[in-house]
N, CA, C and O atoms as CSV, one atom per row, in Angstrom:
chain,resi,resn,atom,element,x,y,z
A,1,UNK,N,N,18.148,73.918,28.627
A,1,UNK,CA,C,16.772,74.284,28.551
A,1,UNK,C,C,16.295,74.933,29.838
A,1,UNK,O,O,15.096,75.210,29.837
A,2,UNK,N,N,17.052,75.267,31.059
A,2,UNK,CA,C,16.472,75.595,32.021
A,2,UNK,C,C,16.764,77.611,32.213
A,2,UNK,O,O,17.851,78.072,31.864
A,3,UNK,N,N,16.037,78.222,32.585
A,3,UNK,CA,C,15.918,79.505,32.458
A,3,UNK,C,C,16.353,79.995,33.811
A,3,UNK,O,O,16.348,79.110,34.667
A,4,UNK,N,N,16.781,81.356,34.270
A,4,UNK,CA,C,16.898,81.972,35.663
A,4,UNK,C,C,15.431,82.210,36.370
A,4,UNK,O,O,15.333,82.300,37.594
A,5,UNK,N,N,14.675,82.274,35.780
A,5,UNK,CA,C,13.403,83.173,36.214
A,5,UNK,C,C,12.677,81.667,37.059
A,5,UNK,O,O,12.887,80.515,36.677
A,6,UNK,N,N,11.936,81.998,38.084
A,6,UNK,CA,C,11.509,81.928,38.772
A,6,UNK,C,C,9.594,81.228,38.660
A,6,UNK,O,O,8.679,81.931,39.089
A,7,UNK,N,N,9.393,80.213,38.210
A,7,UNK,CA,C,8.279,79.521,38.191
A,7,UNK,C,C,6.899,79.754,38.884
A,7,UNK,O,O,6.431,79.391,39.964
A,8,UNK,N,N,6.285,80.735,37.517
A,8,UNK,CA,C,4.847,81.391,38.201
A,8,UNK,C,C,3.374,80.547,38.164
A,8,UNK,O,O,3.119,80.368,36.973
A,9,UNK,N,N,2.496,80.063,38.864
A,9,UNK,CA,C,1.177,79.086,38.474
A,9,UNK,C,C,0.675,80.455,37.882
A,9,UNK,O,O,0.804,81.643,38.179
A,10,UNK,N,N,-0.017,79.660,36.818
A,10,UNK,CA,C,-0.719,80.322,36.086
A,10,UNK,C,C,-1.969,79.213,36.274
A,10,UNK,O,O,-2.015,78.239,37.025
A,11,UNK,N,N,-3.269,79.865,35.030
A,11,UNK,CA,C,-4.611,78.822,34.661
A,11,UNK,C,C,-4.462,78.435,33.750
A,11,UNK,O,O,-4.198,79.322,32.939
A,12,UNK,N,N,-4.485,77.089,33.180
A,12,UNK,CA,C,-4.652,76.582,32.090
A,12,UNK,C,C,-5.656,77.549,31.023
A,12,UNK,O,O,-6.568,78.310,31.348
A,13,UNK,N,N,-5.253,77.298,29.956
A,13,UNK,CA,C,-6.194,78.532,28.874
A,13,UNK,C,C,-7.720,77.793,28.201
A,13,UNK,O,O,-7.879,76.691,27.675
A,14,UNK,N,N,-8.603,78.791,28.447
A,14,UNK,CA,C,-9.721,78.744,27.969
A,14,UNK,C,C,-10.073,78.531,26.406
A,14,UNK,O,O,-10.927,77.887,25.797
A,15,UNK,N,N,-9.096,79.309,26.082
A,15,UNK,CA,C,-9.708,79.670,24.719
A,15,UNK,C,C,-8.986,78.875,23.855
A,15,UNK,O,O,-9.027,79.024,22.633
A,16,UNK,N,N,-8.381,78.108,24.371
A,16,UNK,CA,C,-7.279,76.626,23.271
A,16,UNK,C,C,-7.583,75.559,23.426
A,16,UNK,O,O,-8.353,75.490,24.384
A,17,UNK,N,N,-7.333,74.342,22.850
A,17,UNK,CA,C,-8.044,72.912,22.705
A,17,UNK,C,C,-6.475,72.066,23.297
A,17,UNK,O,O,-5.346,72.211,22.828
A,18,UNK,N,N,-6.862,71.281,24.331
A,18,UNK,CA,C,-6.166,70.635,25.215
A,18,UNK,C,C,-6.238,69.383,24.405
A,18,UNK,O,O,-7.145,68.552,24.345
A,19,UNK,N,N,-4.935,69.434,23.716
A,19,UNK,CA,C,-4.785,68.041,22.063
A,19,UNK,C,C,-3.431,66.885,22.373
A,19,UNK,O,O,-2.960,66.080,21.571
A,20,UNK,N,N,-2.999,67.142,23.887
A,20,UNK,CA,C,-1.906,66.507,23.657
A,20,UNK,C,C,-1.575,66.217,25.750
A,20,UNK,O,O,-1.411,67.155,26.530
A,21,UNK,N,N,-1.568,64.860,26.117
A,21,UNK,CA,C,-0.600,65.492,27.320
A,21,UNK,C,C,0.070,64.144,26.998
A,21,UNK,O,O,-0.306,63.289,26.196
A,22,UNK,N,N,1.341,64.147,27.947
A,22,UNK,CA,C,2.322,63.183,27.997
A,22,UNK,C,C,3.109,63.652,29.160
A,22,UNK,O,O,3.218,64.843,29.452
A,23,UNK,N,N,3.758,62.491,29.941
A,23,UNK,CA,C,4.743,62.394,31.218
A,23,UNK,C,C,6.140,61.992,30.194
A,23,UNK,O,O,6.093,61.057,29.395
A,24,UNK,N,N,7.237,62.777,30.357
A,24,UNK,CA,C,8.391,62.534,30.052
A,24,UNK,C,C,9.410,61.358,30.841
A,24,UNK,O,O,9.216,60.993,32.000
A,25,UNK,N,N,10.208,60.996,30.214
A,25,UNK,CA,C,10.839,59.727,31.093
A,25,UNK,C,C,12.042,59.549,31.371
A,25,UNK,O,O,12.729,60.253,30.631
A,26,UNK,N,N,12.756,58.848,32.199
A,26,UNK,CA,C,14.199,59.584,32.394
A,26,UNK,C,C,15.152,59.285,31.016
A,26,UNK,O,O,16.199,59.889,30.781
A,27,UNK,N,N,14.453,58.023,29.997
A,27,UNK,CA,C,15.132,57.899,28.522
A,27,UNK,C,C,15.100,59.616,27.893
A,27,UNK,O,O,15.890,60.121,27.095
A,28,UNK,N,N,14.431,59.971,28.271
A,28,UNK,CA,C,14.099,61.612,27.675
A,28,UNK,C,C,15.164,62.538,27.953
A,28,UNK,O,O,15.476,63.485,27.230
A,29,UNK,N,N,15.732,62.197,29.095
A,29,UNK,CA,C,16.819,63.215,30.069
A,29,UNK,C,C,18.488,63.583,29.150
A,29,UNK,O,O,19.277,62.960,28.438
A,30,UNK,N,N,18.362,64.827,29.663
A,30,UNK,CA,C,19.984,65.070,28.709
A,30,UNK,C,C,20.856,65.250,30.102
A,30,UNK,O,O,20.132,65.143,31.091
A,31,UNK,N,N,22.031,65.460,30.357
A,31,UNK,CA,C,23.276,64.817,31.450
A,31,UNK,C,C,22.652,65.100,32.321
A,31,UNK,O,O,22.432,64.200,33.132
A,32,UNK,N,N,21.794,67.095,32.707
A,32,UNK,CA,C,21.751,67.325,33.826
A,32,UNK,C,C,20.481,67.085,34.102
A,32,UNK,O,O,19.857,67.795,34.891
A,33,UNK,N,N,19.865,65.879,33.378
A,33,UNK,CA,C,18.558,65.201,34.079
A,33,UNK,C,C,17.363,66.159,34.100
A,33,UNK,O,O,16.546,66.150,35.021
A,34,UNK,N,N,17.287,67.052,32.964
A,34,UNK,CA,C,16.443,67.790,32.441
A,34,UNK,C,C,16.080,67.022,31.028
A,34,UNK,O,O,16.806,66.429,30.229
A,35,UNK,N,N,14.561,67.290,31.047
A,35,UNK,CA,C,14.216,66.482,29.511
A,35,UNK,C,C,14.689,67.443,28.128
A,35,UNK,O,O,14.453,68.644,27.998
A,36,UNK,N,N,15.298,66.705,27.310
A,36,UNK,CA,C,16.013,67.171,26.301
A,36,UNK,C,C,14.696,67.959,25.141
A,36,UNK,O,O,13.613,67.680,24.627
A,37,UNK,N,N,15.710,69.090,25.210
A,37,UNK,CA,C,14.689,70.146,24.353
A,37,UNK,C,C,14.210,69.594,22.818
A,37,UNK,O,O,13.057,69.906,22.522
A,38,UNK,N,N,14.555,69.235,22.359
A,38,UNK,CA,C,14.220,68.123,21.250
A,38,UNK,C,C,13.470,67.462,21.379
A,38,UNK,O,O,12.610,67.383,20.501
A,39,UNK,N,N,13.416,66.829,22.273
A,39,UNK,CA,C,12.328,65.996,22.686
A,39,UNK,C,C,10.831,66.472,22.825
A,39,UNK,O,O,9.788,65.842,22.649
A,40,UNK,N,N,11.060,67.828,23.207
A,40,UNK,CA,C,10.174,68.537,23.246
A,40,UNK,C,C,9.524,69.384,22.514
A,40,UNK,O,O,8.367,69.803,22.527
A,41,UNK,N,N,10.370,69.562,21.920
A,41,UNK,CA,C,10.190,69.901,20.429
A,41,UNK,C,C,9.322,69.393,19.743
A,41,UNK,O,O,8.369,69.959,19.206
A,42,UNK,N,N,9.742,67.764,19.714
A,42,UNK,CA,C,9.325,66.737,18.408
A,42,UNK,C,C,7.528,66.786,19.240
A,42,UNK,O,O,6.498,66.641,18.582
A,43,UNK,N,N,7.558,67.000,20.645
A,43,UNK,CA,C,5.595,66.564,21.206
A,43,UNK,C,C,5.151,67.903,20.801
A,43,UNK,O,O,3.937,67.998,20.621
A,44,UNK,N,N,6.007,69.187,20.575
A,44,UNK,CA,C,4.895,70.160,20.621
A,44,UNK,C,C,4.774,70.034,18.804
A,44,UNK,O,O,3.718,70.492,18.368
A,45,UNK,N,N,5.647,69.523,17.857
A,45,UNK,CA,C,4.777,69.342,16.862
A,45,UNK,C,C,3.732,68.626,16.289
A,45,UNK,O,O,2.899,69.060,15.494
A,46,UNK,N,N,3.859,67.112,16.899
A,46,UNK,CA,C,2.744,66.667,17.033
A,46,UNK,C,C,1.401,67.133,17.492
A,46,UNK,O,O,0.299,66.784,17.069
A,47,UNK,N,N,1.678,67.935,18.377
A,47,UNK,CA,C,0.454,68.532,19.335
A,47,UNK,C,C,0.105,69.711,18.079
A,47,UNK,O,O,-1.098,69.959,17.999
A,48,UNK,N,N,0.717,70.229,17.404
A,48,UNK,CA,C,0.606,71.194,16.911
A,48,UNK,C,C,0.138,71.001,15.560
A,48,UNK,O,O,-0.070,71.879,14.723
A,49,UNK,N,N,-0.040,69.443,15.412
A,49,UNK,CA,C,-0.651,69.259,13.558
A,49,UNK,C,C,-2.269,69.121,14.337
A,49,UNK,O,O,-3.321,69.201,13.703
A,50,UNK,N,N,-2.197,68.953,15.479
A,50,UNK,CA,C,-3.796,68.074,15.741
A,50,UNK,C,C,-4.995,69.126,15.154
A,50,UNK,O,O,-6.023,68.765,14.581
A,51,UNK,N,N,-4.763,69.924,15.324
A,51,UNK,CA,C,-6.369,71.355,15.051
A,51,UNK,C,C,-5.762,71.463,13.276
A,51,UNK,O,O,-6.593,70.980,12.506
A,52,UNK,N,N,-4.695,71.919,12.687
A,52,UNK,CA,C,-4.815,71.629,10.766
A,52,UNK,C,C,-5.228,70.765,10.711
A,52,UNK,O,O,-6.288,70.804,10.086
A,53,UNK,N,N,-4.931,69.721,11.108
A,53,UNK,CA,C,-5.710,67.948,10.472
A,53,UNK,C,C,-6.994,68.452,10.339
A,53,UNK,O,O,-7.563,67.465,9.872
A,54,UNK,N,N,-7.978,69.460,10.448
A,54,UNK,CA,C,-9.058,69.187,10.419
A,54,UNK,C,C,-9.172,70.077,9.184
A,54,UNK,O,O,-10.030,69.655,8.409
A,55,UNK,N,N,-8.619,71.070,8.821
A,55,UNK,CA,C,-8.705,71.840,8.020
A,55,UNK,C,C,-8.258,71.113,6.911
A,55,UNK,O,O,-9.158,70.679,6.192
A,56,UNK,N,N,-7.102,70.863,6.581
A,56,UNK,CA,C,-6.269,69.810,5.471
A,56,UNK,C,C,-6.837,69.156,5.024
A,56,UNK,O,O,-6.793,69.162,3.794
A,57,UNK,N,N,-7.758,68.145,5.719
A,57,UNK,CA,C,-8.470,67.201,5.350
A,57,UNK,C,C,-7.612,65.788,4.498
A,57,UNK,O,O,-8.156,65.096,3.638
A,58,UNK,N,N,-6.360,65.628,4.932
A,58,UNK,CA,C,-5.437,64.939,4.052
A,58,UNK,C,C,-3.787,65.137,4.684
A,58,UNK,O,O,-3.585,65.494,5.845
A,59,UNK,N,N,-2.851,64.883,3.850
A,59,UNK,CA,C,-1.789,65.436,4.323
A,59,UNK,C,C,-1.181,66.313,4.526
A,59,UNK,O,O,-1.760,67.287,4.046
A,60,UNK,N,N,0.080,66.696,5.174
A,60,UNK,CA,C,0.152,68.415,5.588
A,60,UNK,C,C,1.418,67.903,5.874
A,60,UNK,O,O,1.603,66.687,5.916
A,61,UNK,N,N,2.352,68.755,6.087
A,61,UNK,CA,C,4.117,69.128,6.314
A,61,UNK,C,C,4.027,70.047,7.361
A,61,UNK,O,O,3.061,70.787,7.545
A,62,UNK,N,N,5.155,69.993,8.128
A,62,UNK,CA,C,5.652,70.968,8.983
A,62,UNK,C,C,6.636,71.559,7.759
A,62,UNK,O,O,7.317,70.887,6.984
A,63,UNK,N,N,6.497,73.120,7.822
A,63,UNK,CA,C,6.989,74.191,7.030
A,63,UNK,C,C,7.953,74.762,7.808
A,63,UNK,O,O,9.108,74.844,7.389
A,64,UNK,N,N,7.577,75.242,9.084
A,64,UNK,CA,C,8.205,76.290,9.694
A,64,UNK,C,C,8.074,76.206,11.150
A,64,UNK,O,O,7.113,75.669,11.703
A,65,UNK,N,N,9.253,76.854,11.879
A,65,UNK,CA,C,8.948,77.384,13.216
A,65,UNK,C,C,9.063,78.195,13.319
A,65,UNK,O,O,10.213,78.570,13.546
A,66,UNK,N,N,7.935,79.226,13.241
A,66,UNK,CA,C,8.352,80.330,13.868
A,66,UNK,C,C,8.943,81.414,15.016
A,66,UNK,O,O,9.558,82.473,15.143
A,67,UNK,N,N,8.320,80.392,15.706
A,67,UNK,CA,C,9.005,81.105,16.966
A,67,UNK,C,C,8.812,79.609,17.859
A,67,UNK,O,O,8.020,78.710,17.573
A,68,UNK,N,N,9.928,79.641,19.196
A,68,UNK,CA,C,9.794,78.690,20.247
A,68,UNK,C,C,10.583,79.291,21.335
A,68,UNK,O,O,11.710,79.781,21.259
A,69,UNK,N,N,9.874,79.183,22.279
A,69,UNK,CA,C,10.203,79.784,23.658
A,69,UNK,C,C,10.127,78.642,24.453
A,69,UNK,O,O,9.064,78.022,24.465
A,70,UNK,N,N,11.816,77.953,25.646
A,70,UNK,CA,C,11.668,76.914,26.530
A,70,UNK,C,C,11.605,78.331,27.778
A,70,UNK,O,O,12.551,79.118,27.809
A,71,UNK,N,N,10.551,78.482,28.619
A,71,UNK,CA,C,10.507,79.308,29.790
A,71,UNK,C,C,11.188,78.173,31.241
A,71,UNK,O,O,12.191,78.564,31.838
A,72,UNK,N,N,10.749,77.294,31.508
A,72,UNK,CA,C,11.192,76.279,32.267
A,72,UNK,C,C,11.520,75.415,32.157
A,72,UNK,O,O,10.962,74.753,31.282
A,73,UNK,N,N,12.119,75.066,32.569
A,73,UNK,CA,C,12.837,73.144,32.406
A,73,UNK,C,C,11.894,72.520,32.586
A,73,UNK,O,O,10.968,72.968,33.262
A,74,UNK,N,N,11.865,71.271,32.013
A,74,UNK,CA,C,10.647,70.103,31.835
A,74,UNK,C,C,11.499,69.230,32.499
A,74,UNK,O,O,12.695,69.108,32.233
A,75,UNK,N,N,10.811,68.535,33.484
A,75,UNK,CA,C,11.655,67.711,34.363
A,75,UNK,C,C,11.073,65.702,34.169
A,75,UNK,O,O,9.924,65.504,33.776
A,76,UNK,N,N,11.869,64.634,34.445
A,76,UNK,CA,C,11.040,63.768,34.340
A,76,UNK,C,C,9.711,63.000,35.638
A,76,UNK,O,O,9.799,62.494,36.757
A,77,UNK,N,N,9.059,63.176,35.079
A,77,UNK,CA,C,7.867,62.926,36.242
A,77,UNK,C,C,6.839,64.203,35.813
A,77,UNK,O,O,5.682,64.053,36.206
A,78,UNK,N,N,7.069,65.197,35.203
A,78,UNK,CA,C,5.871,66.132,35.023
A,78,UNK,C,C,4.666,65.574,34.198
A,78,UNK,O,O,4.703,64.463,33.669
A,79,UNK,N,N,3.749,66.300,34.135
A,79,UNK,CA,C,2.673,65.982,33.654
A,79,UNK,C,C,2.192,67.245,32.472
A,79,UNK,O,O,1.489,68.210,32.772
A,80,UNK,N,N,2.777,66.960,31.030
A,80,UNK,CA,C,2.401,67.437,30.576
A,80,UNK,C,C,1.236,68.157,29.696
A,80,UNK,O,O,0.326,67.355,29.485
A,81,UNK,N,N,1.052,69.148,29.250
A,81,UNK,CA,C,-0.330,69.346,28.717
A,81,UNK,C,C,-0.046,70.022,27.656
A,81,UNK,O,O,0.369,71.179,27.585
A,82,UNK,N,N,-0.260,69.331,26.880
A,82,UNK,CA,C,-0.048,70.350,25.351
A,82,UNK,C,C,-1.571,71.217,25.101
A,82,UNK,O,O,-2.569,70.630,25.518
A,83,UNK,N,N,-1.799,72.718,24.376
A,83,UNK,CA,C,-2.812,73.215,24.494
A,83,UNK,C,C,-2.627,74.433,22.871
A,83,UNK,O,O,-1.756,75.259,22.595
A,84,UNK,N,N,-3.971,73.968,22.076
A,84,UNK,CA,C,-3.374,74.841,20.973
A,84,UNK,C,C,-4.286,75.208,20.112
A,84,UNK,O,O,-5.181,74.367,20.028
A,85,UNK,N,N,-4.466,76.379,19.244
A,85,UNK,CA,C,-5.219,77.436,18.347
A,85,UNK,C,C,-4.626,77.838,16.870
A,85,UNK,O,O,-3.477,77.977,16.450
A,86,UNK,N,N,-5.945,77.964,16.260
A,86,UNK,CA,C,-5.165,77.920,14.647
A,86,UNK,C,C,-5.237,79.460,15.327
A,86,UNK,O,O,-5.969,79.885,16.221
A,87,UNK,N,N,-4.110,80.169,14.490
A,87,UNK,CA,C,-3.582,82.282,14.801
A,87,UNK,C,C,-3.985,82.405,13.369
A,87,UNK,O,O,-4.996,83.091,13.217
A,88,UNK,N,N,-3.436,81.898,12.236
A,88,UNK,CA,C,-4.198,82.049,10.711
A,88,UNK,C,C,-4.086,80.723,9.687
A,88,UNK,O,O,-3.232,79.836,9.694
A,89,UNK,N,N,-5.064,80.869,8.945
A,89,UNK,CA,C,-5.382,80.341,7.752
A,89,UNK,C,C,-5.133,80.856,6.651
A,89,UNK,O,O,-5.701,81.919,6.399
A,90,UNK,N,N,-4.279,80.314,5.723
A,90,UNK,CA,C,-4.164,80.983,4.218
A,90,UNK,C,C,-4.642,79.877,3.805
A,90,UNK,O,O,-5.148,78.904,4.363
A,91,UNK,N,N,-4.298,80.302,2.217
A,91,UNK,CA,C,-4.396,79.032,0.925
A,91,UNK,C,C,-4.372,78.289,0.886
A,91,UNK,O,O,-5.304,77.565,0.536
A,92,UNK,N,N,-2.981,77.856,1.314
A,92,UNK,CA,C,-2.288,76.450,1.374
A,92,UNK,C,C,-1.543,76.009,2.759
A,92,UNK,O,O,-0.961,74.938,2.932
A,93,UNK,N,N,-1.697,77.138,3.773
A,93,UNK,CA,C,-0.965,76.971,5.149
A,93,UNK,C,C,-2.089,77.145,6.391
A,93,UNK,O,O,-3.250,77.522,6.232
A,94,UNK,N,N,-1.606,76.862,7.365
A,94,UNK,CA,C,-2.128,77.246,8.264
A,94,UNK,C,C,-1.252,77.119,9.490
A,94,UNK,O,O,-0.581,76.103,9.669
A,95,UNK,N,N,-1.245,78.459,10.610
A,95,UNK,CA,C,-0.543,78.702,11.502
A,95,UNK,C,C,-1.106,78.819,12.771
A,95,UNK,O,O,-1.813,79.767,13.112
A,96,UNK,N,N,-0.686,77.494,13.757
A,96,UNK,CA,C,-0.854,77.283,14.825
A,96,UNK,C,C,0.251,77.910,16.316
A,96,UNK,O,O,1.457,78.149,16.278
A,97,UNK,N,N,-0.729,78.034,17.539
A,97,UNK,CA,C,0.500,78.242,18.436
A,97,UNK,C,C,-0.161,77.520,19.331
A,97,UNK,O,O,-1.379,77.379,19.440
A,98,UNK,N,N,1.230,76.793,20.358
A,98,UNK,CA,C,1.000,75.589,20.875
A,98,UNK,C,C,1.821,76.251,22.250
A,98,UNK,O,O,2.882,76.874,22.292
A,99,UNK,N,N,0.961,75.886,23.251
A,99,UNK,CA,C,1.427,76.246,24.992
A,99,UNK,C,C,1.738,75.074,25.458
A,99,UNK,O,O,1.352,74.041,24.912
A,100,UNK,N,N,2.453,75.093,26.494
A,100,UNK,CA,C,2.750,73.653,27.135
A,100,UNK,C,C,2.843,74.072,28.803
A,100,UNK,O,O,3.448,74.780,29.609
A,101,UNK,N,N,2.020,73.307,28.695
A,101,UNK,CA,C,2.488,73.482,31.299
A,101,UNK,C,C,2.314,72.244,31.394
A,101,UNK,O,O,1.772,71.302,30.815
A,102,UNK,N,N,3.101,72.569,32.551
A,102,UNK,CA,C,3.862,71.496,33.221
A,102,UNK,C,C,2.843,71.154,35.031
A,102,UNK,O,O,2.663,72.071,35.832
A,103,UNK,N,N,2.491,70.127,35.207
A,103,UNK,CA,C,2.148,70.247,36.725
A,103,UNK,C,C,3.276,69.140,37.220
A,103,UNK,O,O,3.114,67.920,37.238
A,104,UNK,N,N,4.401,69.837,37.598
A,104,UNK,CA,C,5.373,68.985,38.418
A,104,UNK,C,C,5.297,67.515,39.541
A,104,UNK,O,O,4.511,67.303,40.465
A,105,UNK,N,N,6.024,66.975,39.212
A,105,UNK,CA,C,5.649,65.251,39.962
A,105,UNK,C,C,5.471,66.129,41.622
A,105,UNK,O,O,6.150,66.941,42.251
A,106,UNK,N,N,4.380,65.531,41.794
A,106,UNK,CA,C,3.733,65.800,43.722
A,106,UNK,C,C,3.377,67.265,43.805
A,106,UNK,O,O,3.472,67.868,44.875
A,107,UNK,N,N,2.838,68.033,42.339
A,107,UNK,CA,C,2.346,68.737,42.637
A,107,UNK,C,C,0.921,69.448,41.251
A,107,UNK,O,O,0.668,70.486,40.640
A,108,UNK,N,N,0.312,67.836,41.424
A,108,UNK,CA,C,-0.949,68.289,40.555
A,108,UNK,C,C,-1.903,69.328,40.914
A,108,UNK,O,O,-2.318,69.702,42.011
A,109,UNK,N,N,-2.161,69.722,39.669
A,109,UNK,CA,C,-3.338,70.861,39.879
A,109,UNK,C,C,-2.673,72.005,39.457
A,109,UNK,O,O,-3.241,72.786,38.694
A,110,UNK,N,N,-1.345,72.240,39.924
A,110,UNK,CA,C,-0.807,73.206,40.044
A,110,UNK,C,C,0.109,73.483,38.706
A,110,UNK,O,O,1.206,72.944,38.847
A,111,UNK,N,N,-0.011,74.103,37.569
A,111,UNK,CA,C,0.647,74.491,36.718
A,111,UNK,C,C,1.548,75.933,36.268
A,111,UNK,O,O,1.424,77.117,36.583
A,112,UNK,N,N,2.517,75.180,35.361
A,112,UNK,CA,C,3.629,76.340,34.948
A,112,UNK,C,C,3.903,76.289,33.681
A,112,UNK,O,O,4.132,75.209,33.137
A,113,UNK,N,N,3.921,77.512,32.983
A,113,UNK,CA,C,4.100,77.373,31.812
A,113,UNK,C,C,5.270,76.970,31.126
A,113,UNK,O,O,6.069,77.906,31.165
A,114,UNK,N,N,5.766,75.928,30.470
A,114,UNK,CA,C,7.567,75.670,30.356
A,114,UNK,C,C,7.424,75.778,28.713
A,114,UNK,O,O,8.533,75.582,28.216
A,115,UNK,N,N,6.860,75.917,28.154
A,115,UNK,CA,C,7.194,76.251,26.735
A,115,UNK,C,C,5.849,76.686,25.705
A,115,UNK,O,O,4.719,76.248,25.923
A,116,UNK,N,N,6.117,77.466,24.742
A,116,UNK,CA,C,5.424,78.428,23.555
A,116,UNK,C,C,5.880,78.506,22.714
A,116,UNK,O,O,6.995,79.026,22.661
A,117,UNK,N,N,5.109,77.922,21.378
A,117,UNK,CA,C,5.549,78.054,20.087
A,117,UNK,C,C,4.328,78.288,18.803
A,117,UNK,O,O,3.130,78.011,18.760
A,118,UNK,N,N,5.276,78.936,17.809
A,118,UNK,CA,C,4.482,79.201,16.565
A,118,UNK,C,C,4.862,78.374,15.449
A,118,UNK,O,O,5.983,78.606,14.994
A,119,UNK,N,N,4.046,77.270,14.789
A,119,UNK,CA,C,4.325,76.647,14.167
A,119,UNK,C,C,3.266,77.158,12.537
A,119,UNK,O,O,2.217,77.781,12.373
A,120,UNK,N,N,4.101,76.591,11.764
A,120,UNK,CA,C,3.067,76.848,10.353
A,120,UNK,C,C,3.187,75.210,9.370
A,120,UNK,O,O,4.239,74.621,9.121
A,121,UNK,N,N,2.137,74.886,9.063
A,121,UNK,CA,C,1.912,73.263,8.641
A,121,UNK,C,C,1.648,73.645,6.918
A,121,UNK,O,O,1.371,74.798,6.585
A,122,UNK,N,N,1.745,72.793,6.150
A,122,UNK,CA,C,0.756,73.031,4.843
A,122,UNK,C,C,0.389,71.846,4.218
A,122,UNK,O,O,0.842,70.720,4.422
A,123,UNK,N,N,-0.602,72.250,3.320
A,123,UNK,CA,C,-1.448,71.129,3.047
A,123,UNK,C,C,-0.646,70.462,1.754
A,123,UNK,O,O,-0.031,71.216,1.000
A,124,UNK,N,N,-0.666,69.028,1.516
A,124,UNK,CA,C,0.234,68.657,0.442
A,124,UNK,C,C,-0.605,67.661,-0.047
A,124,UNK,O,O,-1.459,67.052,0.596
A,125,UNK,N,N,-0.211,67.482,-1.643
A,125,UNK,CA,C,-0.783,66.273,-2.329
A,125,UNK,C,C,0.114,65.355,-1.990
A,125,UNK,O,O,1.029,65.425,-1.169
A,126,UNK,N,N,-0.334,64.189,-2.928
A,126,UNK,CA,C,0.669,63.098,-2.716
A,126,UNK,C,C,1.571,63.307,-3.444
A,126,UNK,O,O,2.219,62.280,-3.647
A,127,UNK,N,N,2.144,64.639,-4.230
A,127,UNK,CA,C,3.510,64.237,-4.683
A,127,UNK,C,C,4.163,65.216,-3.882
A,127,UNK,O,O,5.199,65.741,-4.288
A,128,UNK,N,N,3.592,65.551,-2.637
A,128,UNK,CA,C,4.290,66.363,-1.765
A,128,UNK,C,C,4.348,67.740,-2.223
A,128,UNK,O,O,5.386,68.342,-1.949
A,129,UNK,N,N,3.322,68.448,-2.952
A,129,UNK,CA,C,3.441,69.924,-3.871
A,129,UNK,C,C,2.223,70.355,-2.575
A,129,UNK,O,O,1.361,69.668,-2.027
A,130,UNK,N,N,2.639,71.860,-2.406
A,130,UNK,CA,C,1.264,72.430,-1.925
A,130,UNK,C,C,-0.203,72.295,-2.417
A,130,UNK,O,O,-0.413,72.101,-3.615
A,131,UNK,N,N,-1.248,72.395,-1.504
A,131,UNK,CA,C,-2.362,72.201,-2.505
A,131,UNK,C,C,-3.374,73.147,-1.053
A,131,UNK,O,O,-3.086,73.282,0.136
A,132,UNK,N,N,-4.546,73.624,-1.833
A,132,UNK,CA,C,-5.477,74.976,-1.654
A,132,UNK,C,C,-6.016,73.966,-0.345
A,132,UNK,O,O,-6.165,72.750,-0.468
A,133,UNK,N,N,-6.205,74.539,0.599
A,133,UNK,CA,C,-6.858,73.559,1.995
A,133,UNK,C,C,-8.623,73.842,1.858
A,133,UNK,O,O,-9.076,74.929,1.498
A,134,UNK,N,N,-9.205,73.034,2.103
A,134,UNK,CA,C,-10.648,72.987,1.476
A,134,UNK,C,C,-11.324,73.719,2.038
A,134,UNK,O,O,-11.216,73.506,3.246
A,135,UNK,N,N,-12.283,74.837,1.735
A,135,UNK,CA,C,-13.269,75.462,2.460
A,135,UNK,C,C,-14.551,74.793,3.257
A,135,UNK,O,O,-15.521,74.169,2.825
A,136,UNK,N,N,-14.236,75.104,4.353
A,136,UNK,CA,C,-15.441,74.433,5.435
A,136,UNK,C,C,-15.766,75.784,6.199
A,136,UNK,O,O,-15.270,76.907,6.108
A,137,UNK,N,N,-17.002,75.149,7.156
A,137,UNK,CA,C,-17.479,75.689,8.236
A,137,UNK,C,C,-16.817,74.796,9.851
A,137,UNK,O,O,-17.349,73.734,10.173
A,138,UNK,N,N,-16.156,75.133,10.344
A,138,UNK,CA,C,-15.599,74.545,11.898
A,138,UNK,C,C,-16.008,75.178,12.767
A,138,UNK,O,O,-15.710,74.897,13.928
């Protein structure tokens, strides 16, 4: 999971809803003591049902990934921040993208972006069949 490129601070984003943080732990770590991409995986989907839950109004599935980008290694001791926006709404789906920075152990405040993804959720009955996600005002 760790990349060549070179770790830029960026600003946390304005325009996304800050739905998720968590510190990784060394149980998290794969040999070379980097947190295992899976792991990371499994928080940015969680982080990534939080904004459909409101739309769904009920239950929902992970469908798809569309895209996932690890830019930096997630180390144990960071301080993560999950951060995320519905991109579209259909019928029965809805498609979120979920940012993640990192402010490294002994160096709060200061963030890096270590991963980006496009996820798509859908709304389900209870026999697990798609079903039309309810029209609101949010």
């Amino acid at each position: 999971m760790s990349t060549n490129s070179s770790p830029v601070l960026v600003q946390l984003p304005s325009d996304e809803e800050l739905v998720l943080k968590v510190i990784p732990m060394p149980g998290d770590c794969n040999a070379n003591g980097d947190i295992f991409g899976g792991w990371v995986m499994a928080q940015v989907d969680l982080a990534g049902s939080v904004v459909p839950a409101r739309y769904t109004q009920g239950r929902m599935a992970t469908v798809a990934v569309n895209e996932f980008v690890f830019k930096q290694p997630v180390r144990v001791g960071d301080i993560l921040s999950f951060f995320s926006k519905v991109s579209r709404i259909g019928r029965t789906s809805i498609t979120v993208k979920v940012e993640v920075y990192a402010e490294r152990f002994g160096s709060q405040g200061q963030y890096i972006k270590v991963t980006e993804a496009s996820l798509t959720y859908v709304a389900i009955d209870d026999k697990g069949q798609p079903r039309e996600i309810p029209k609101r005002d949010l």
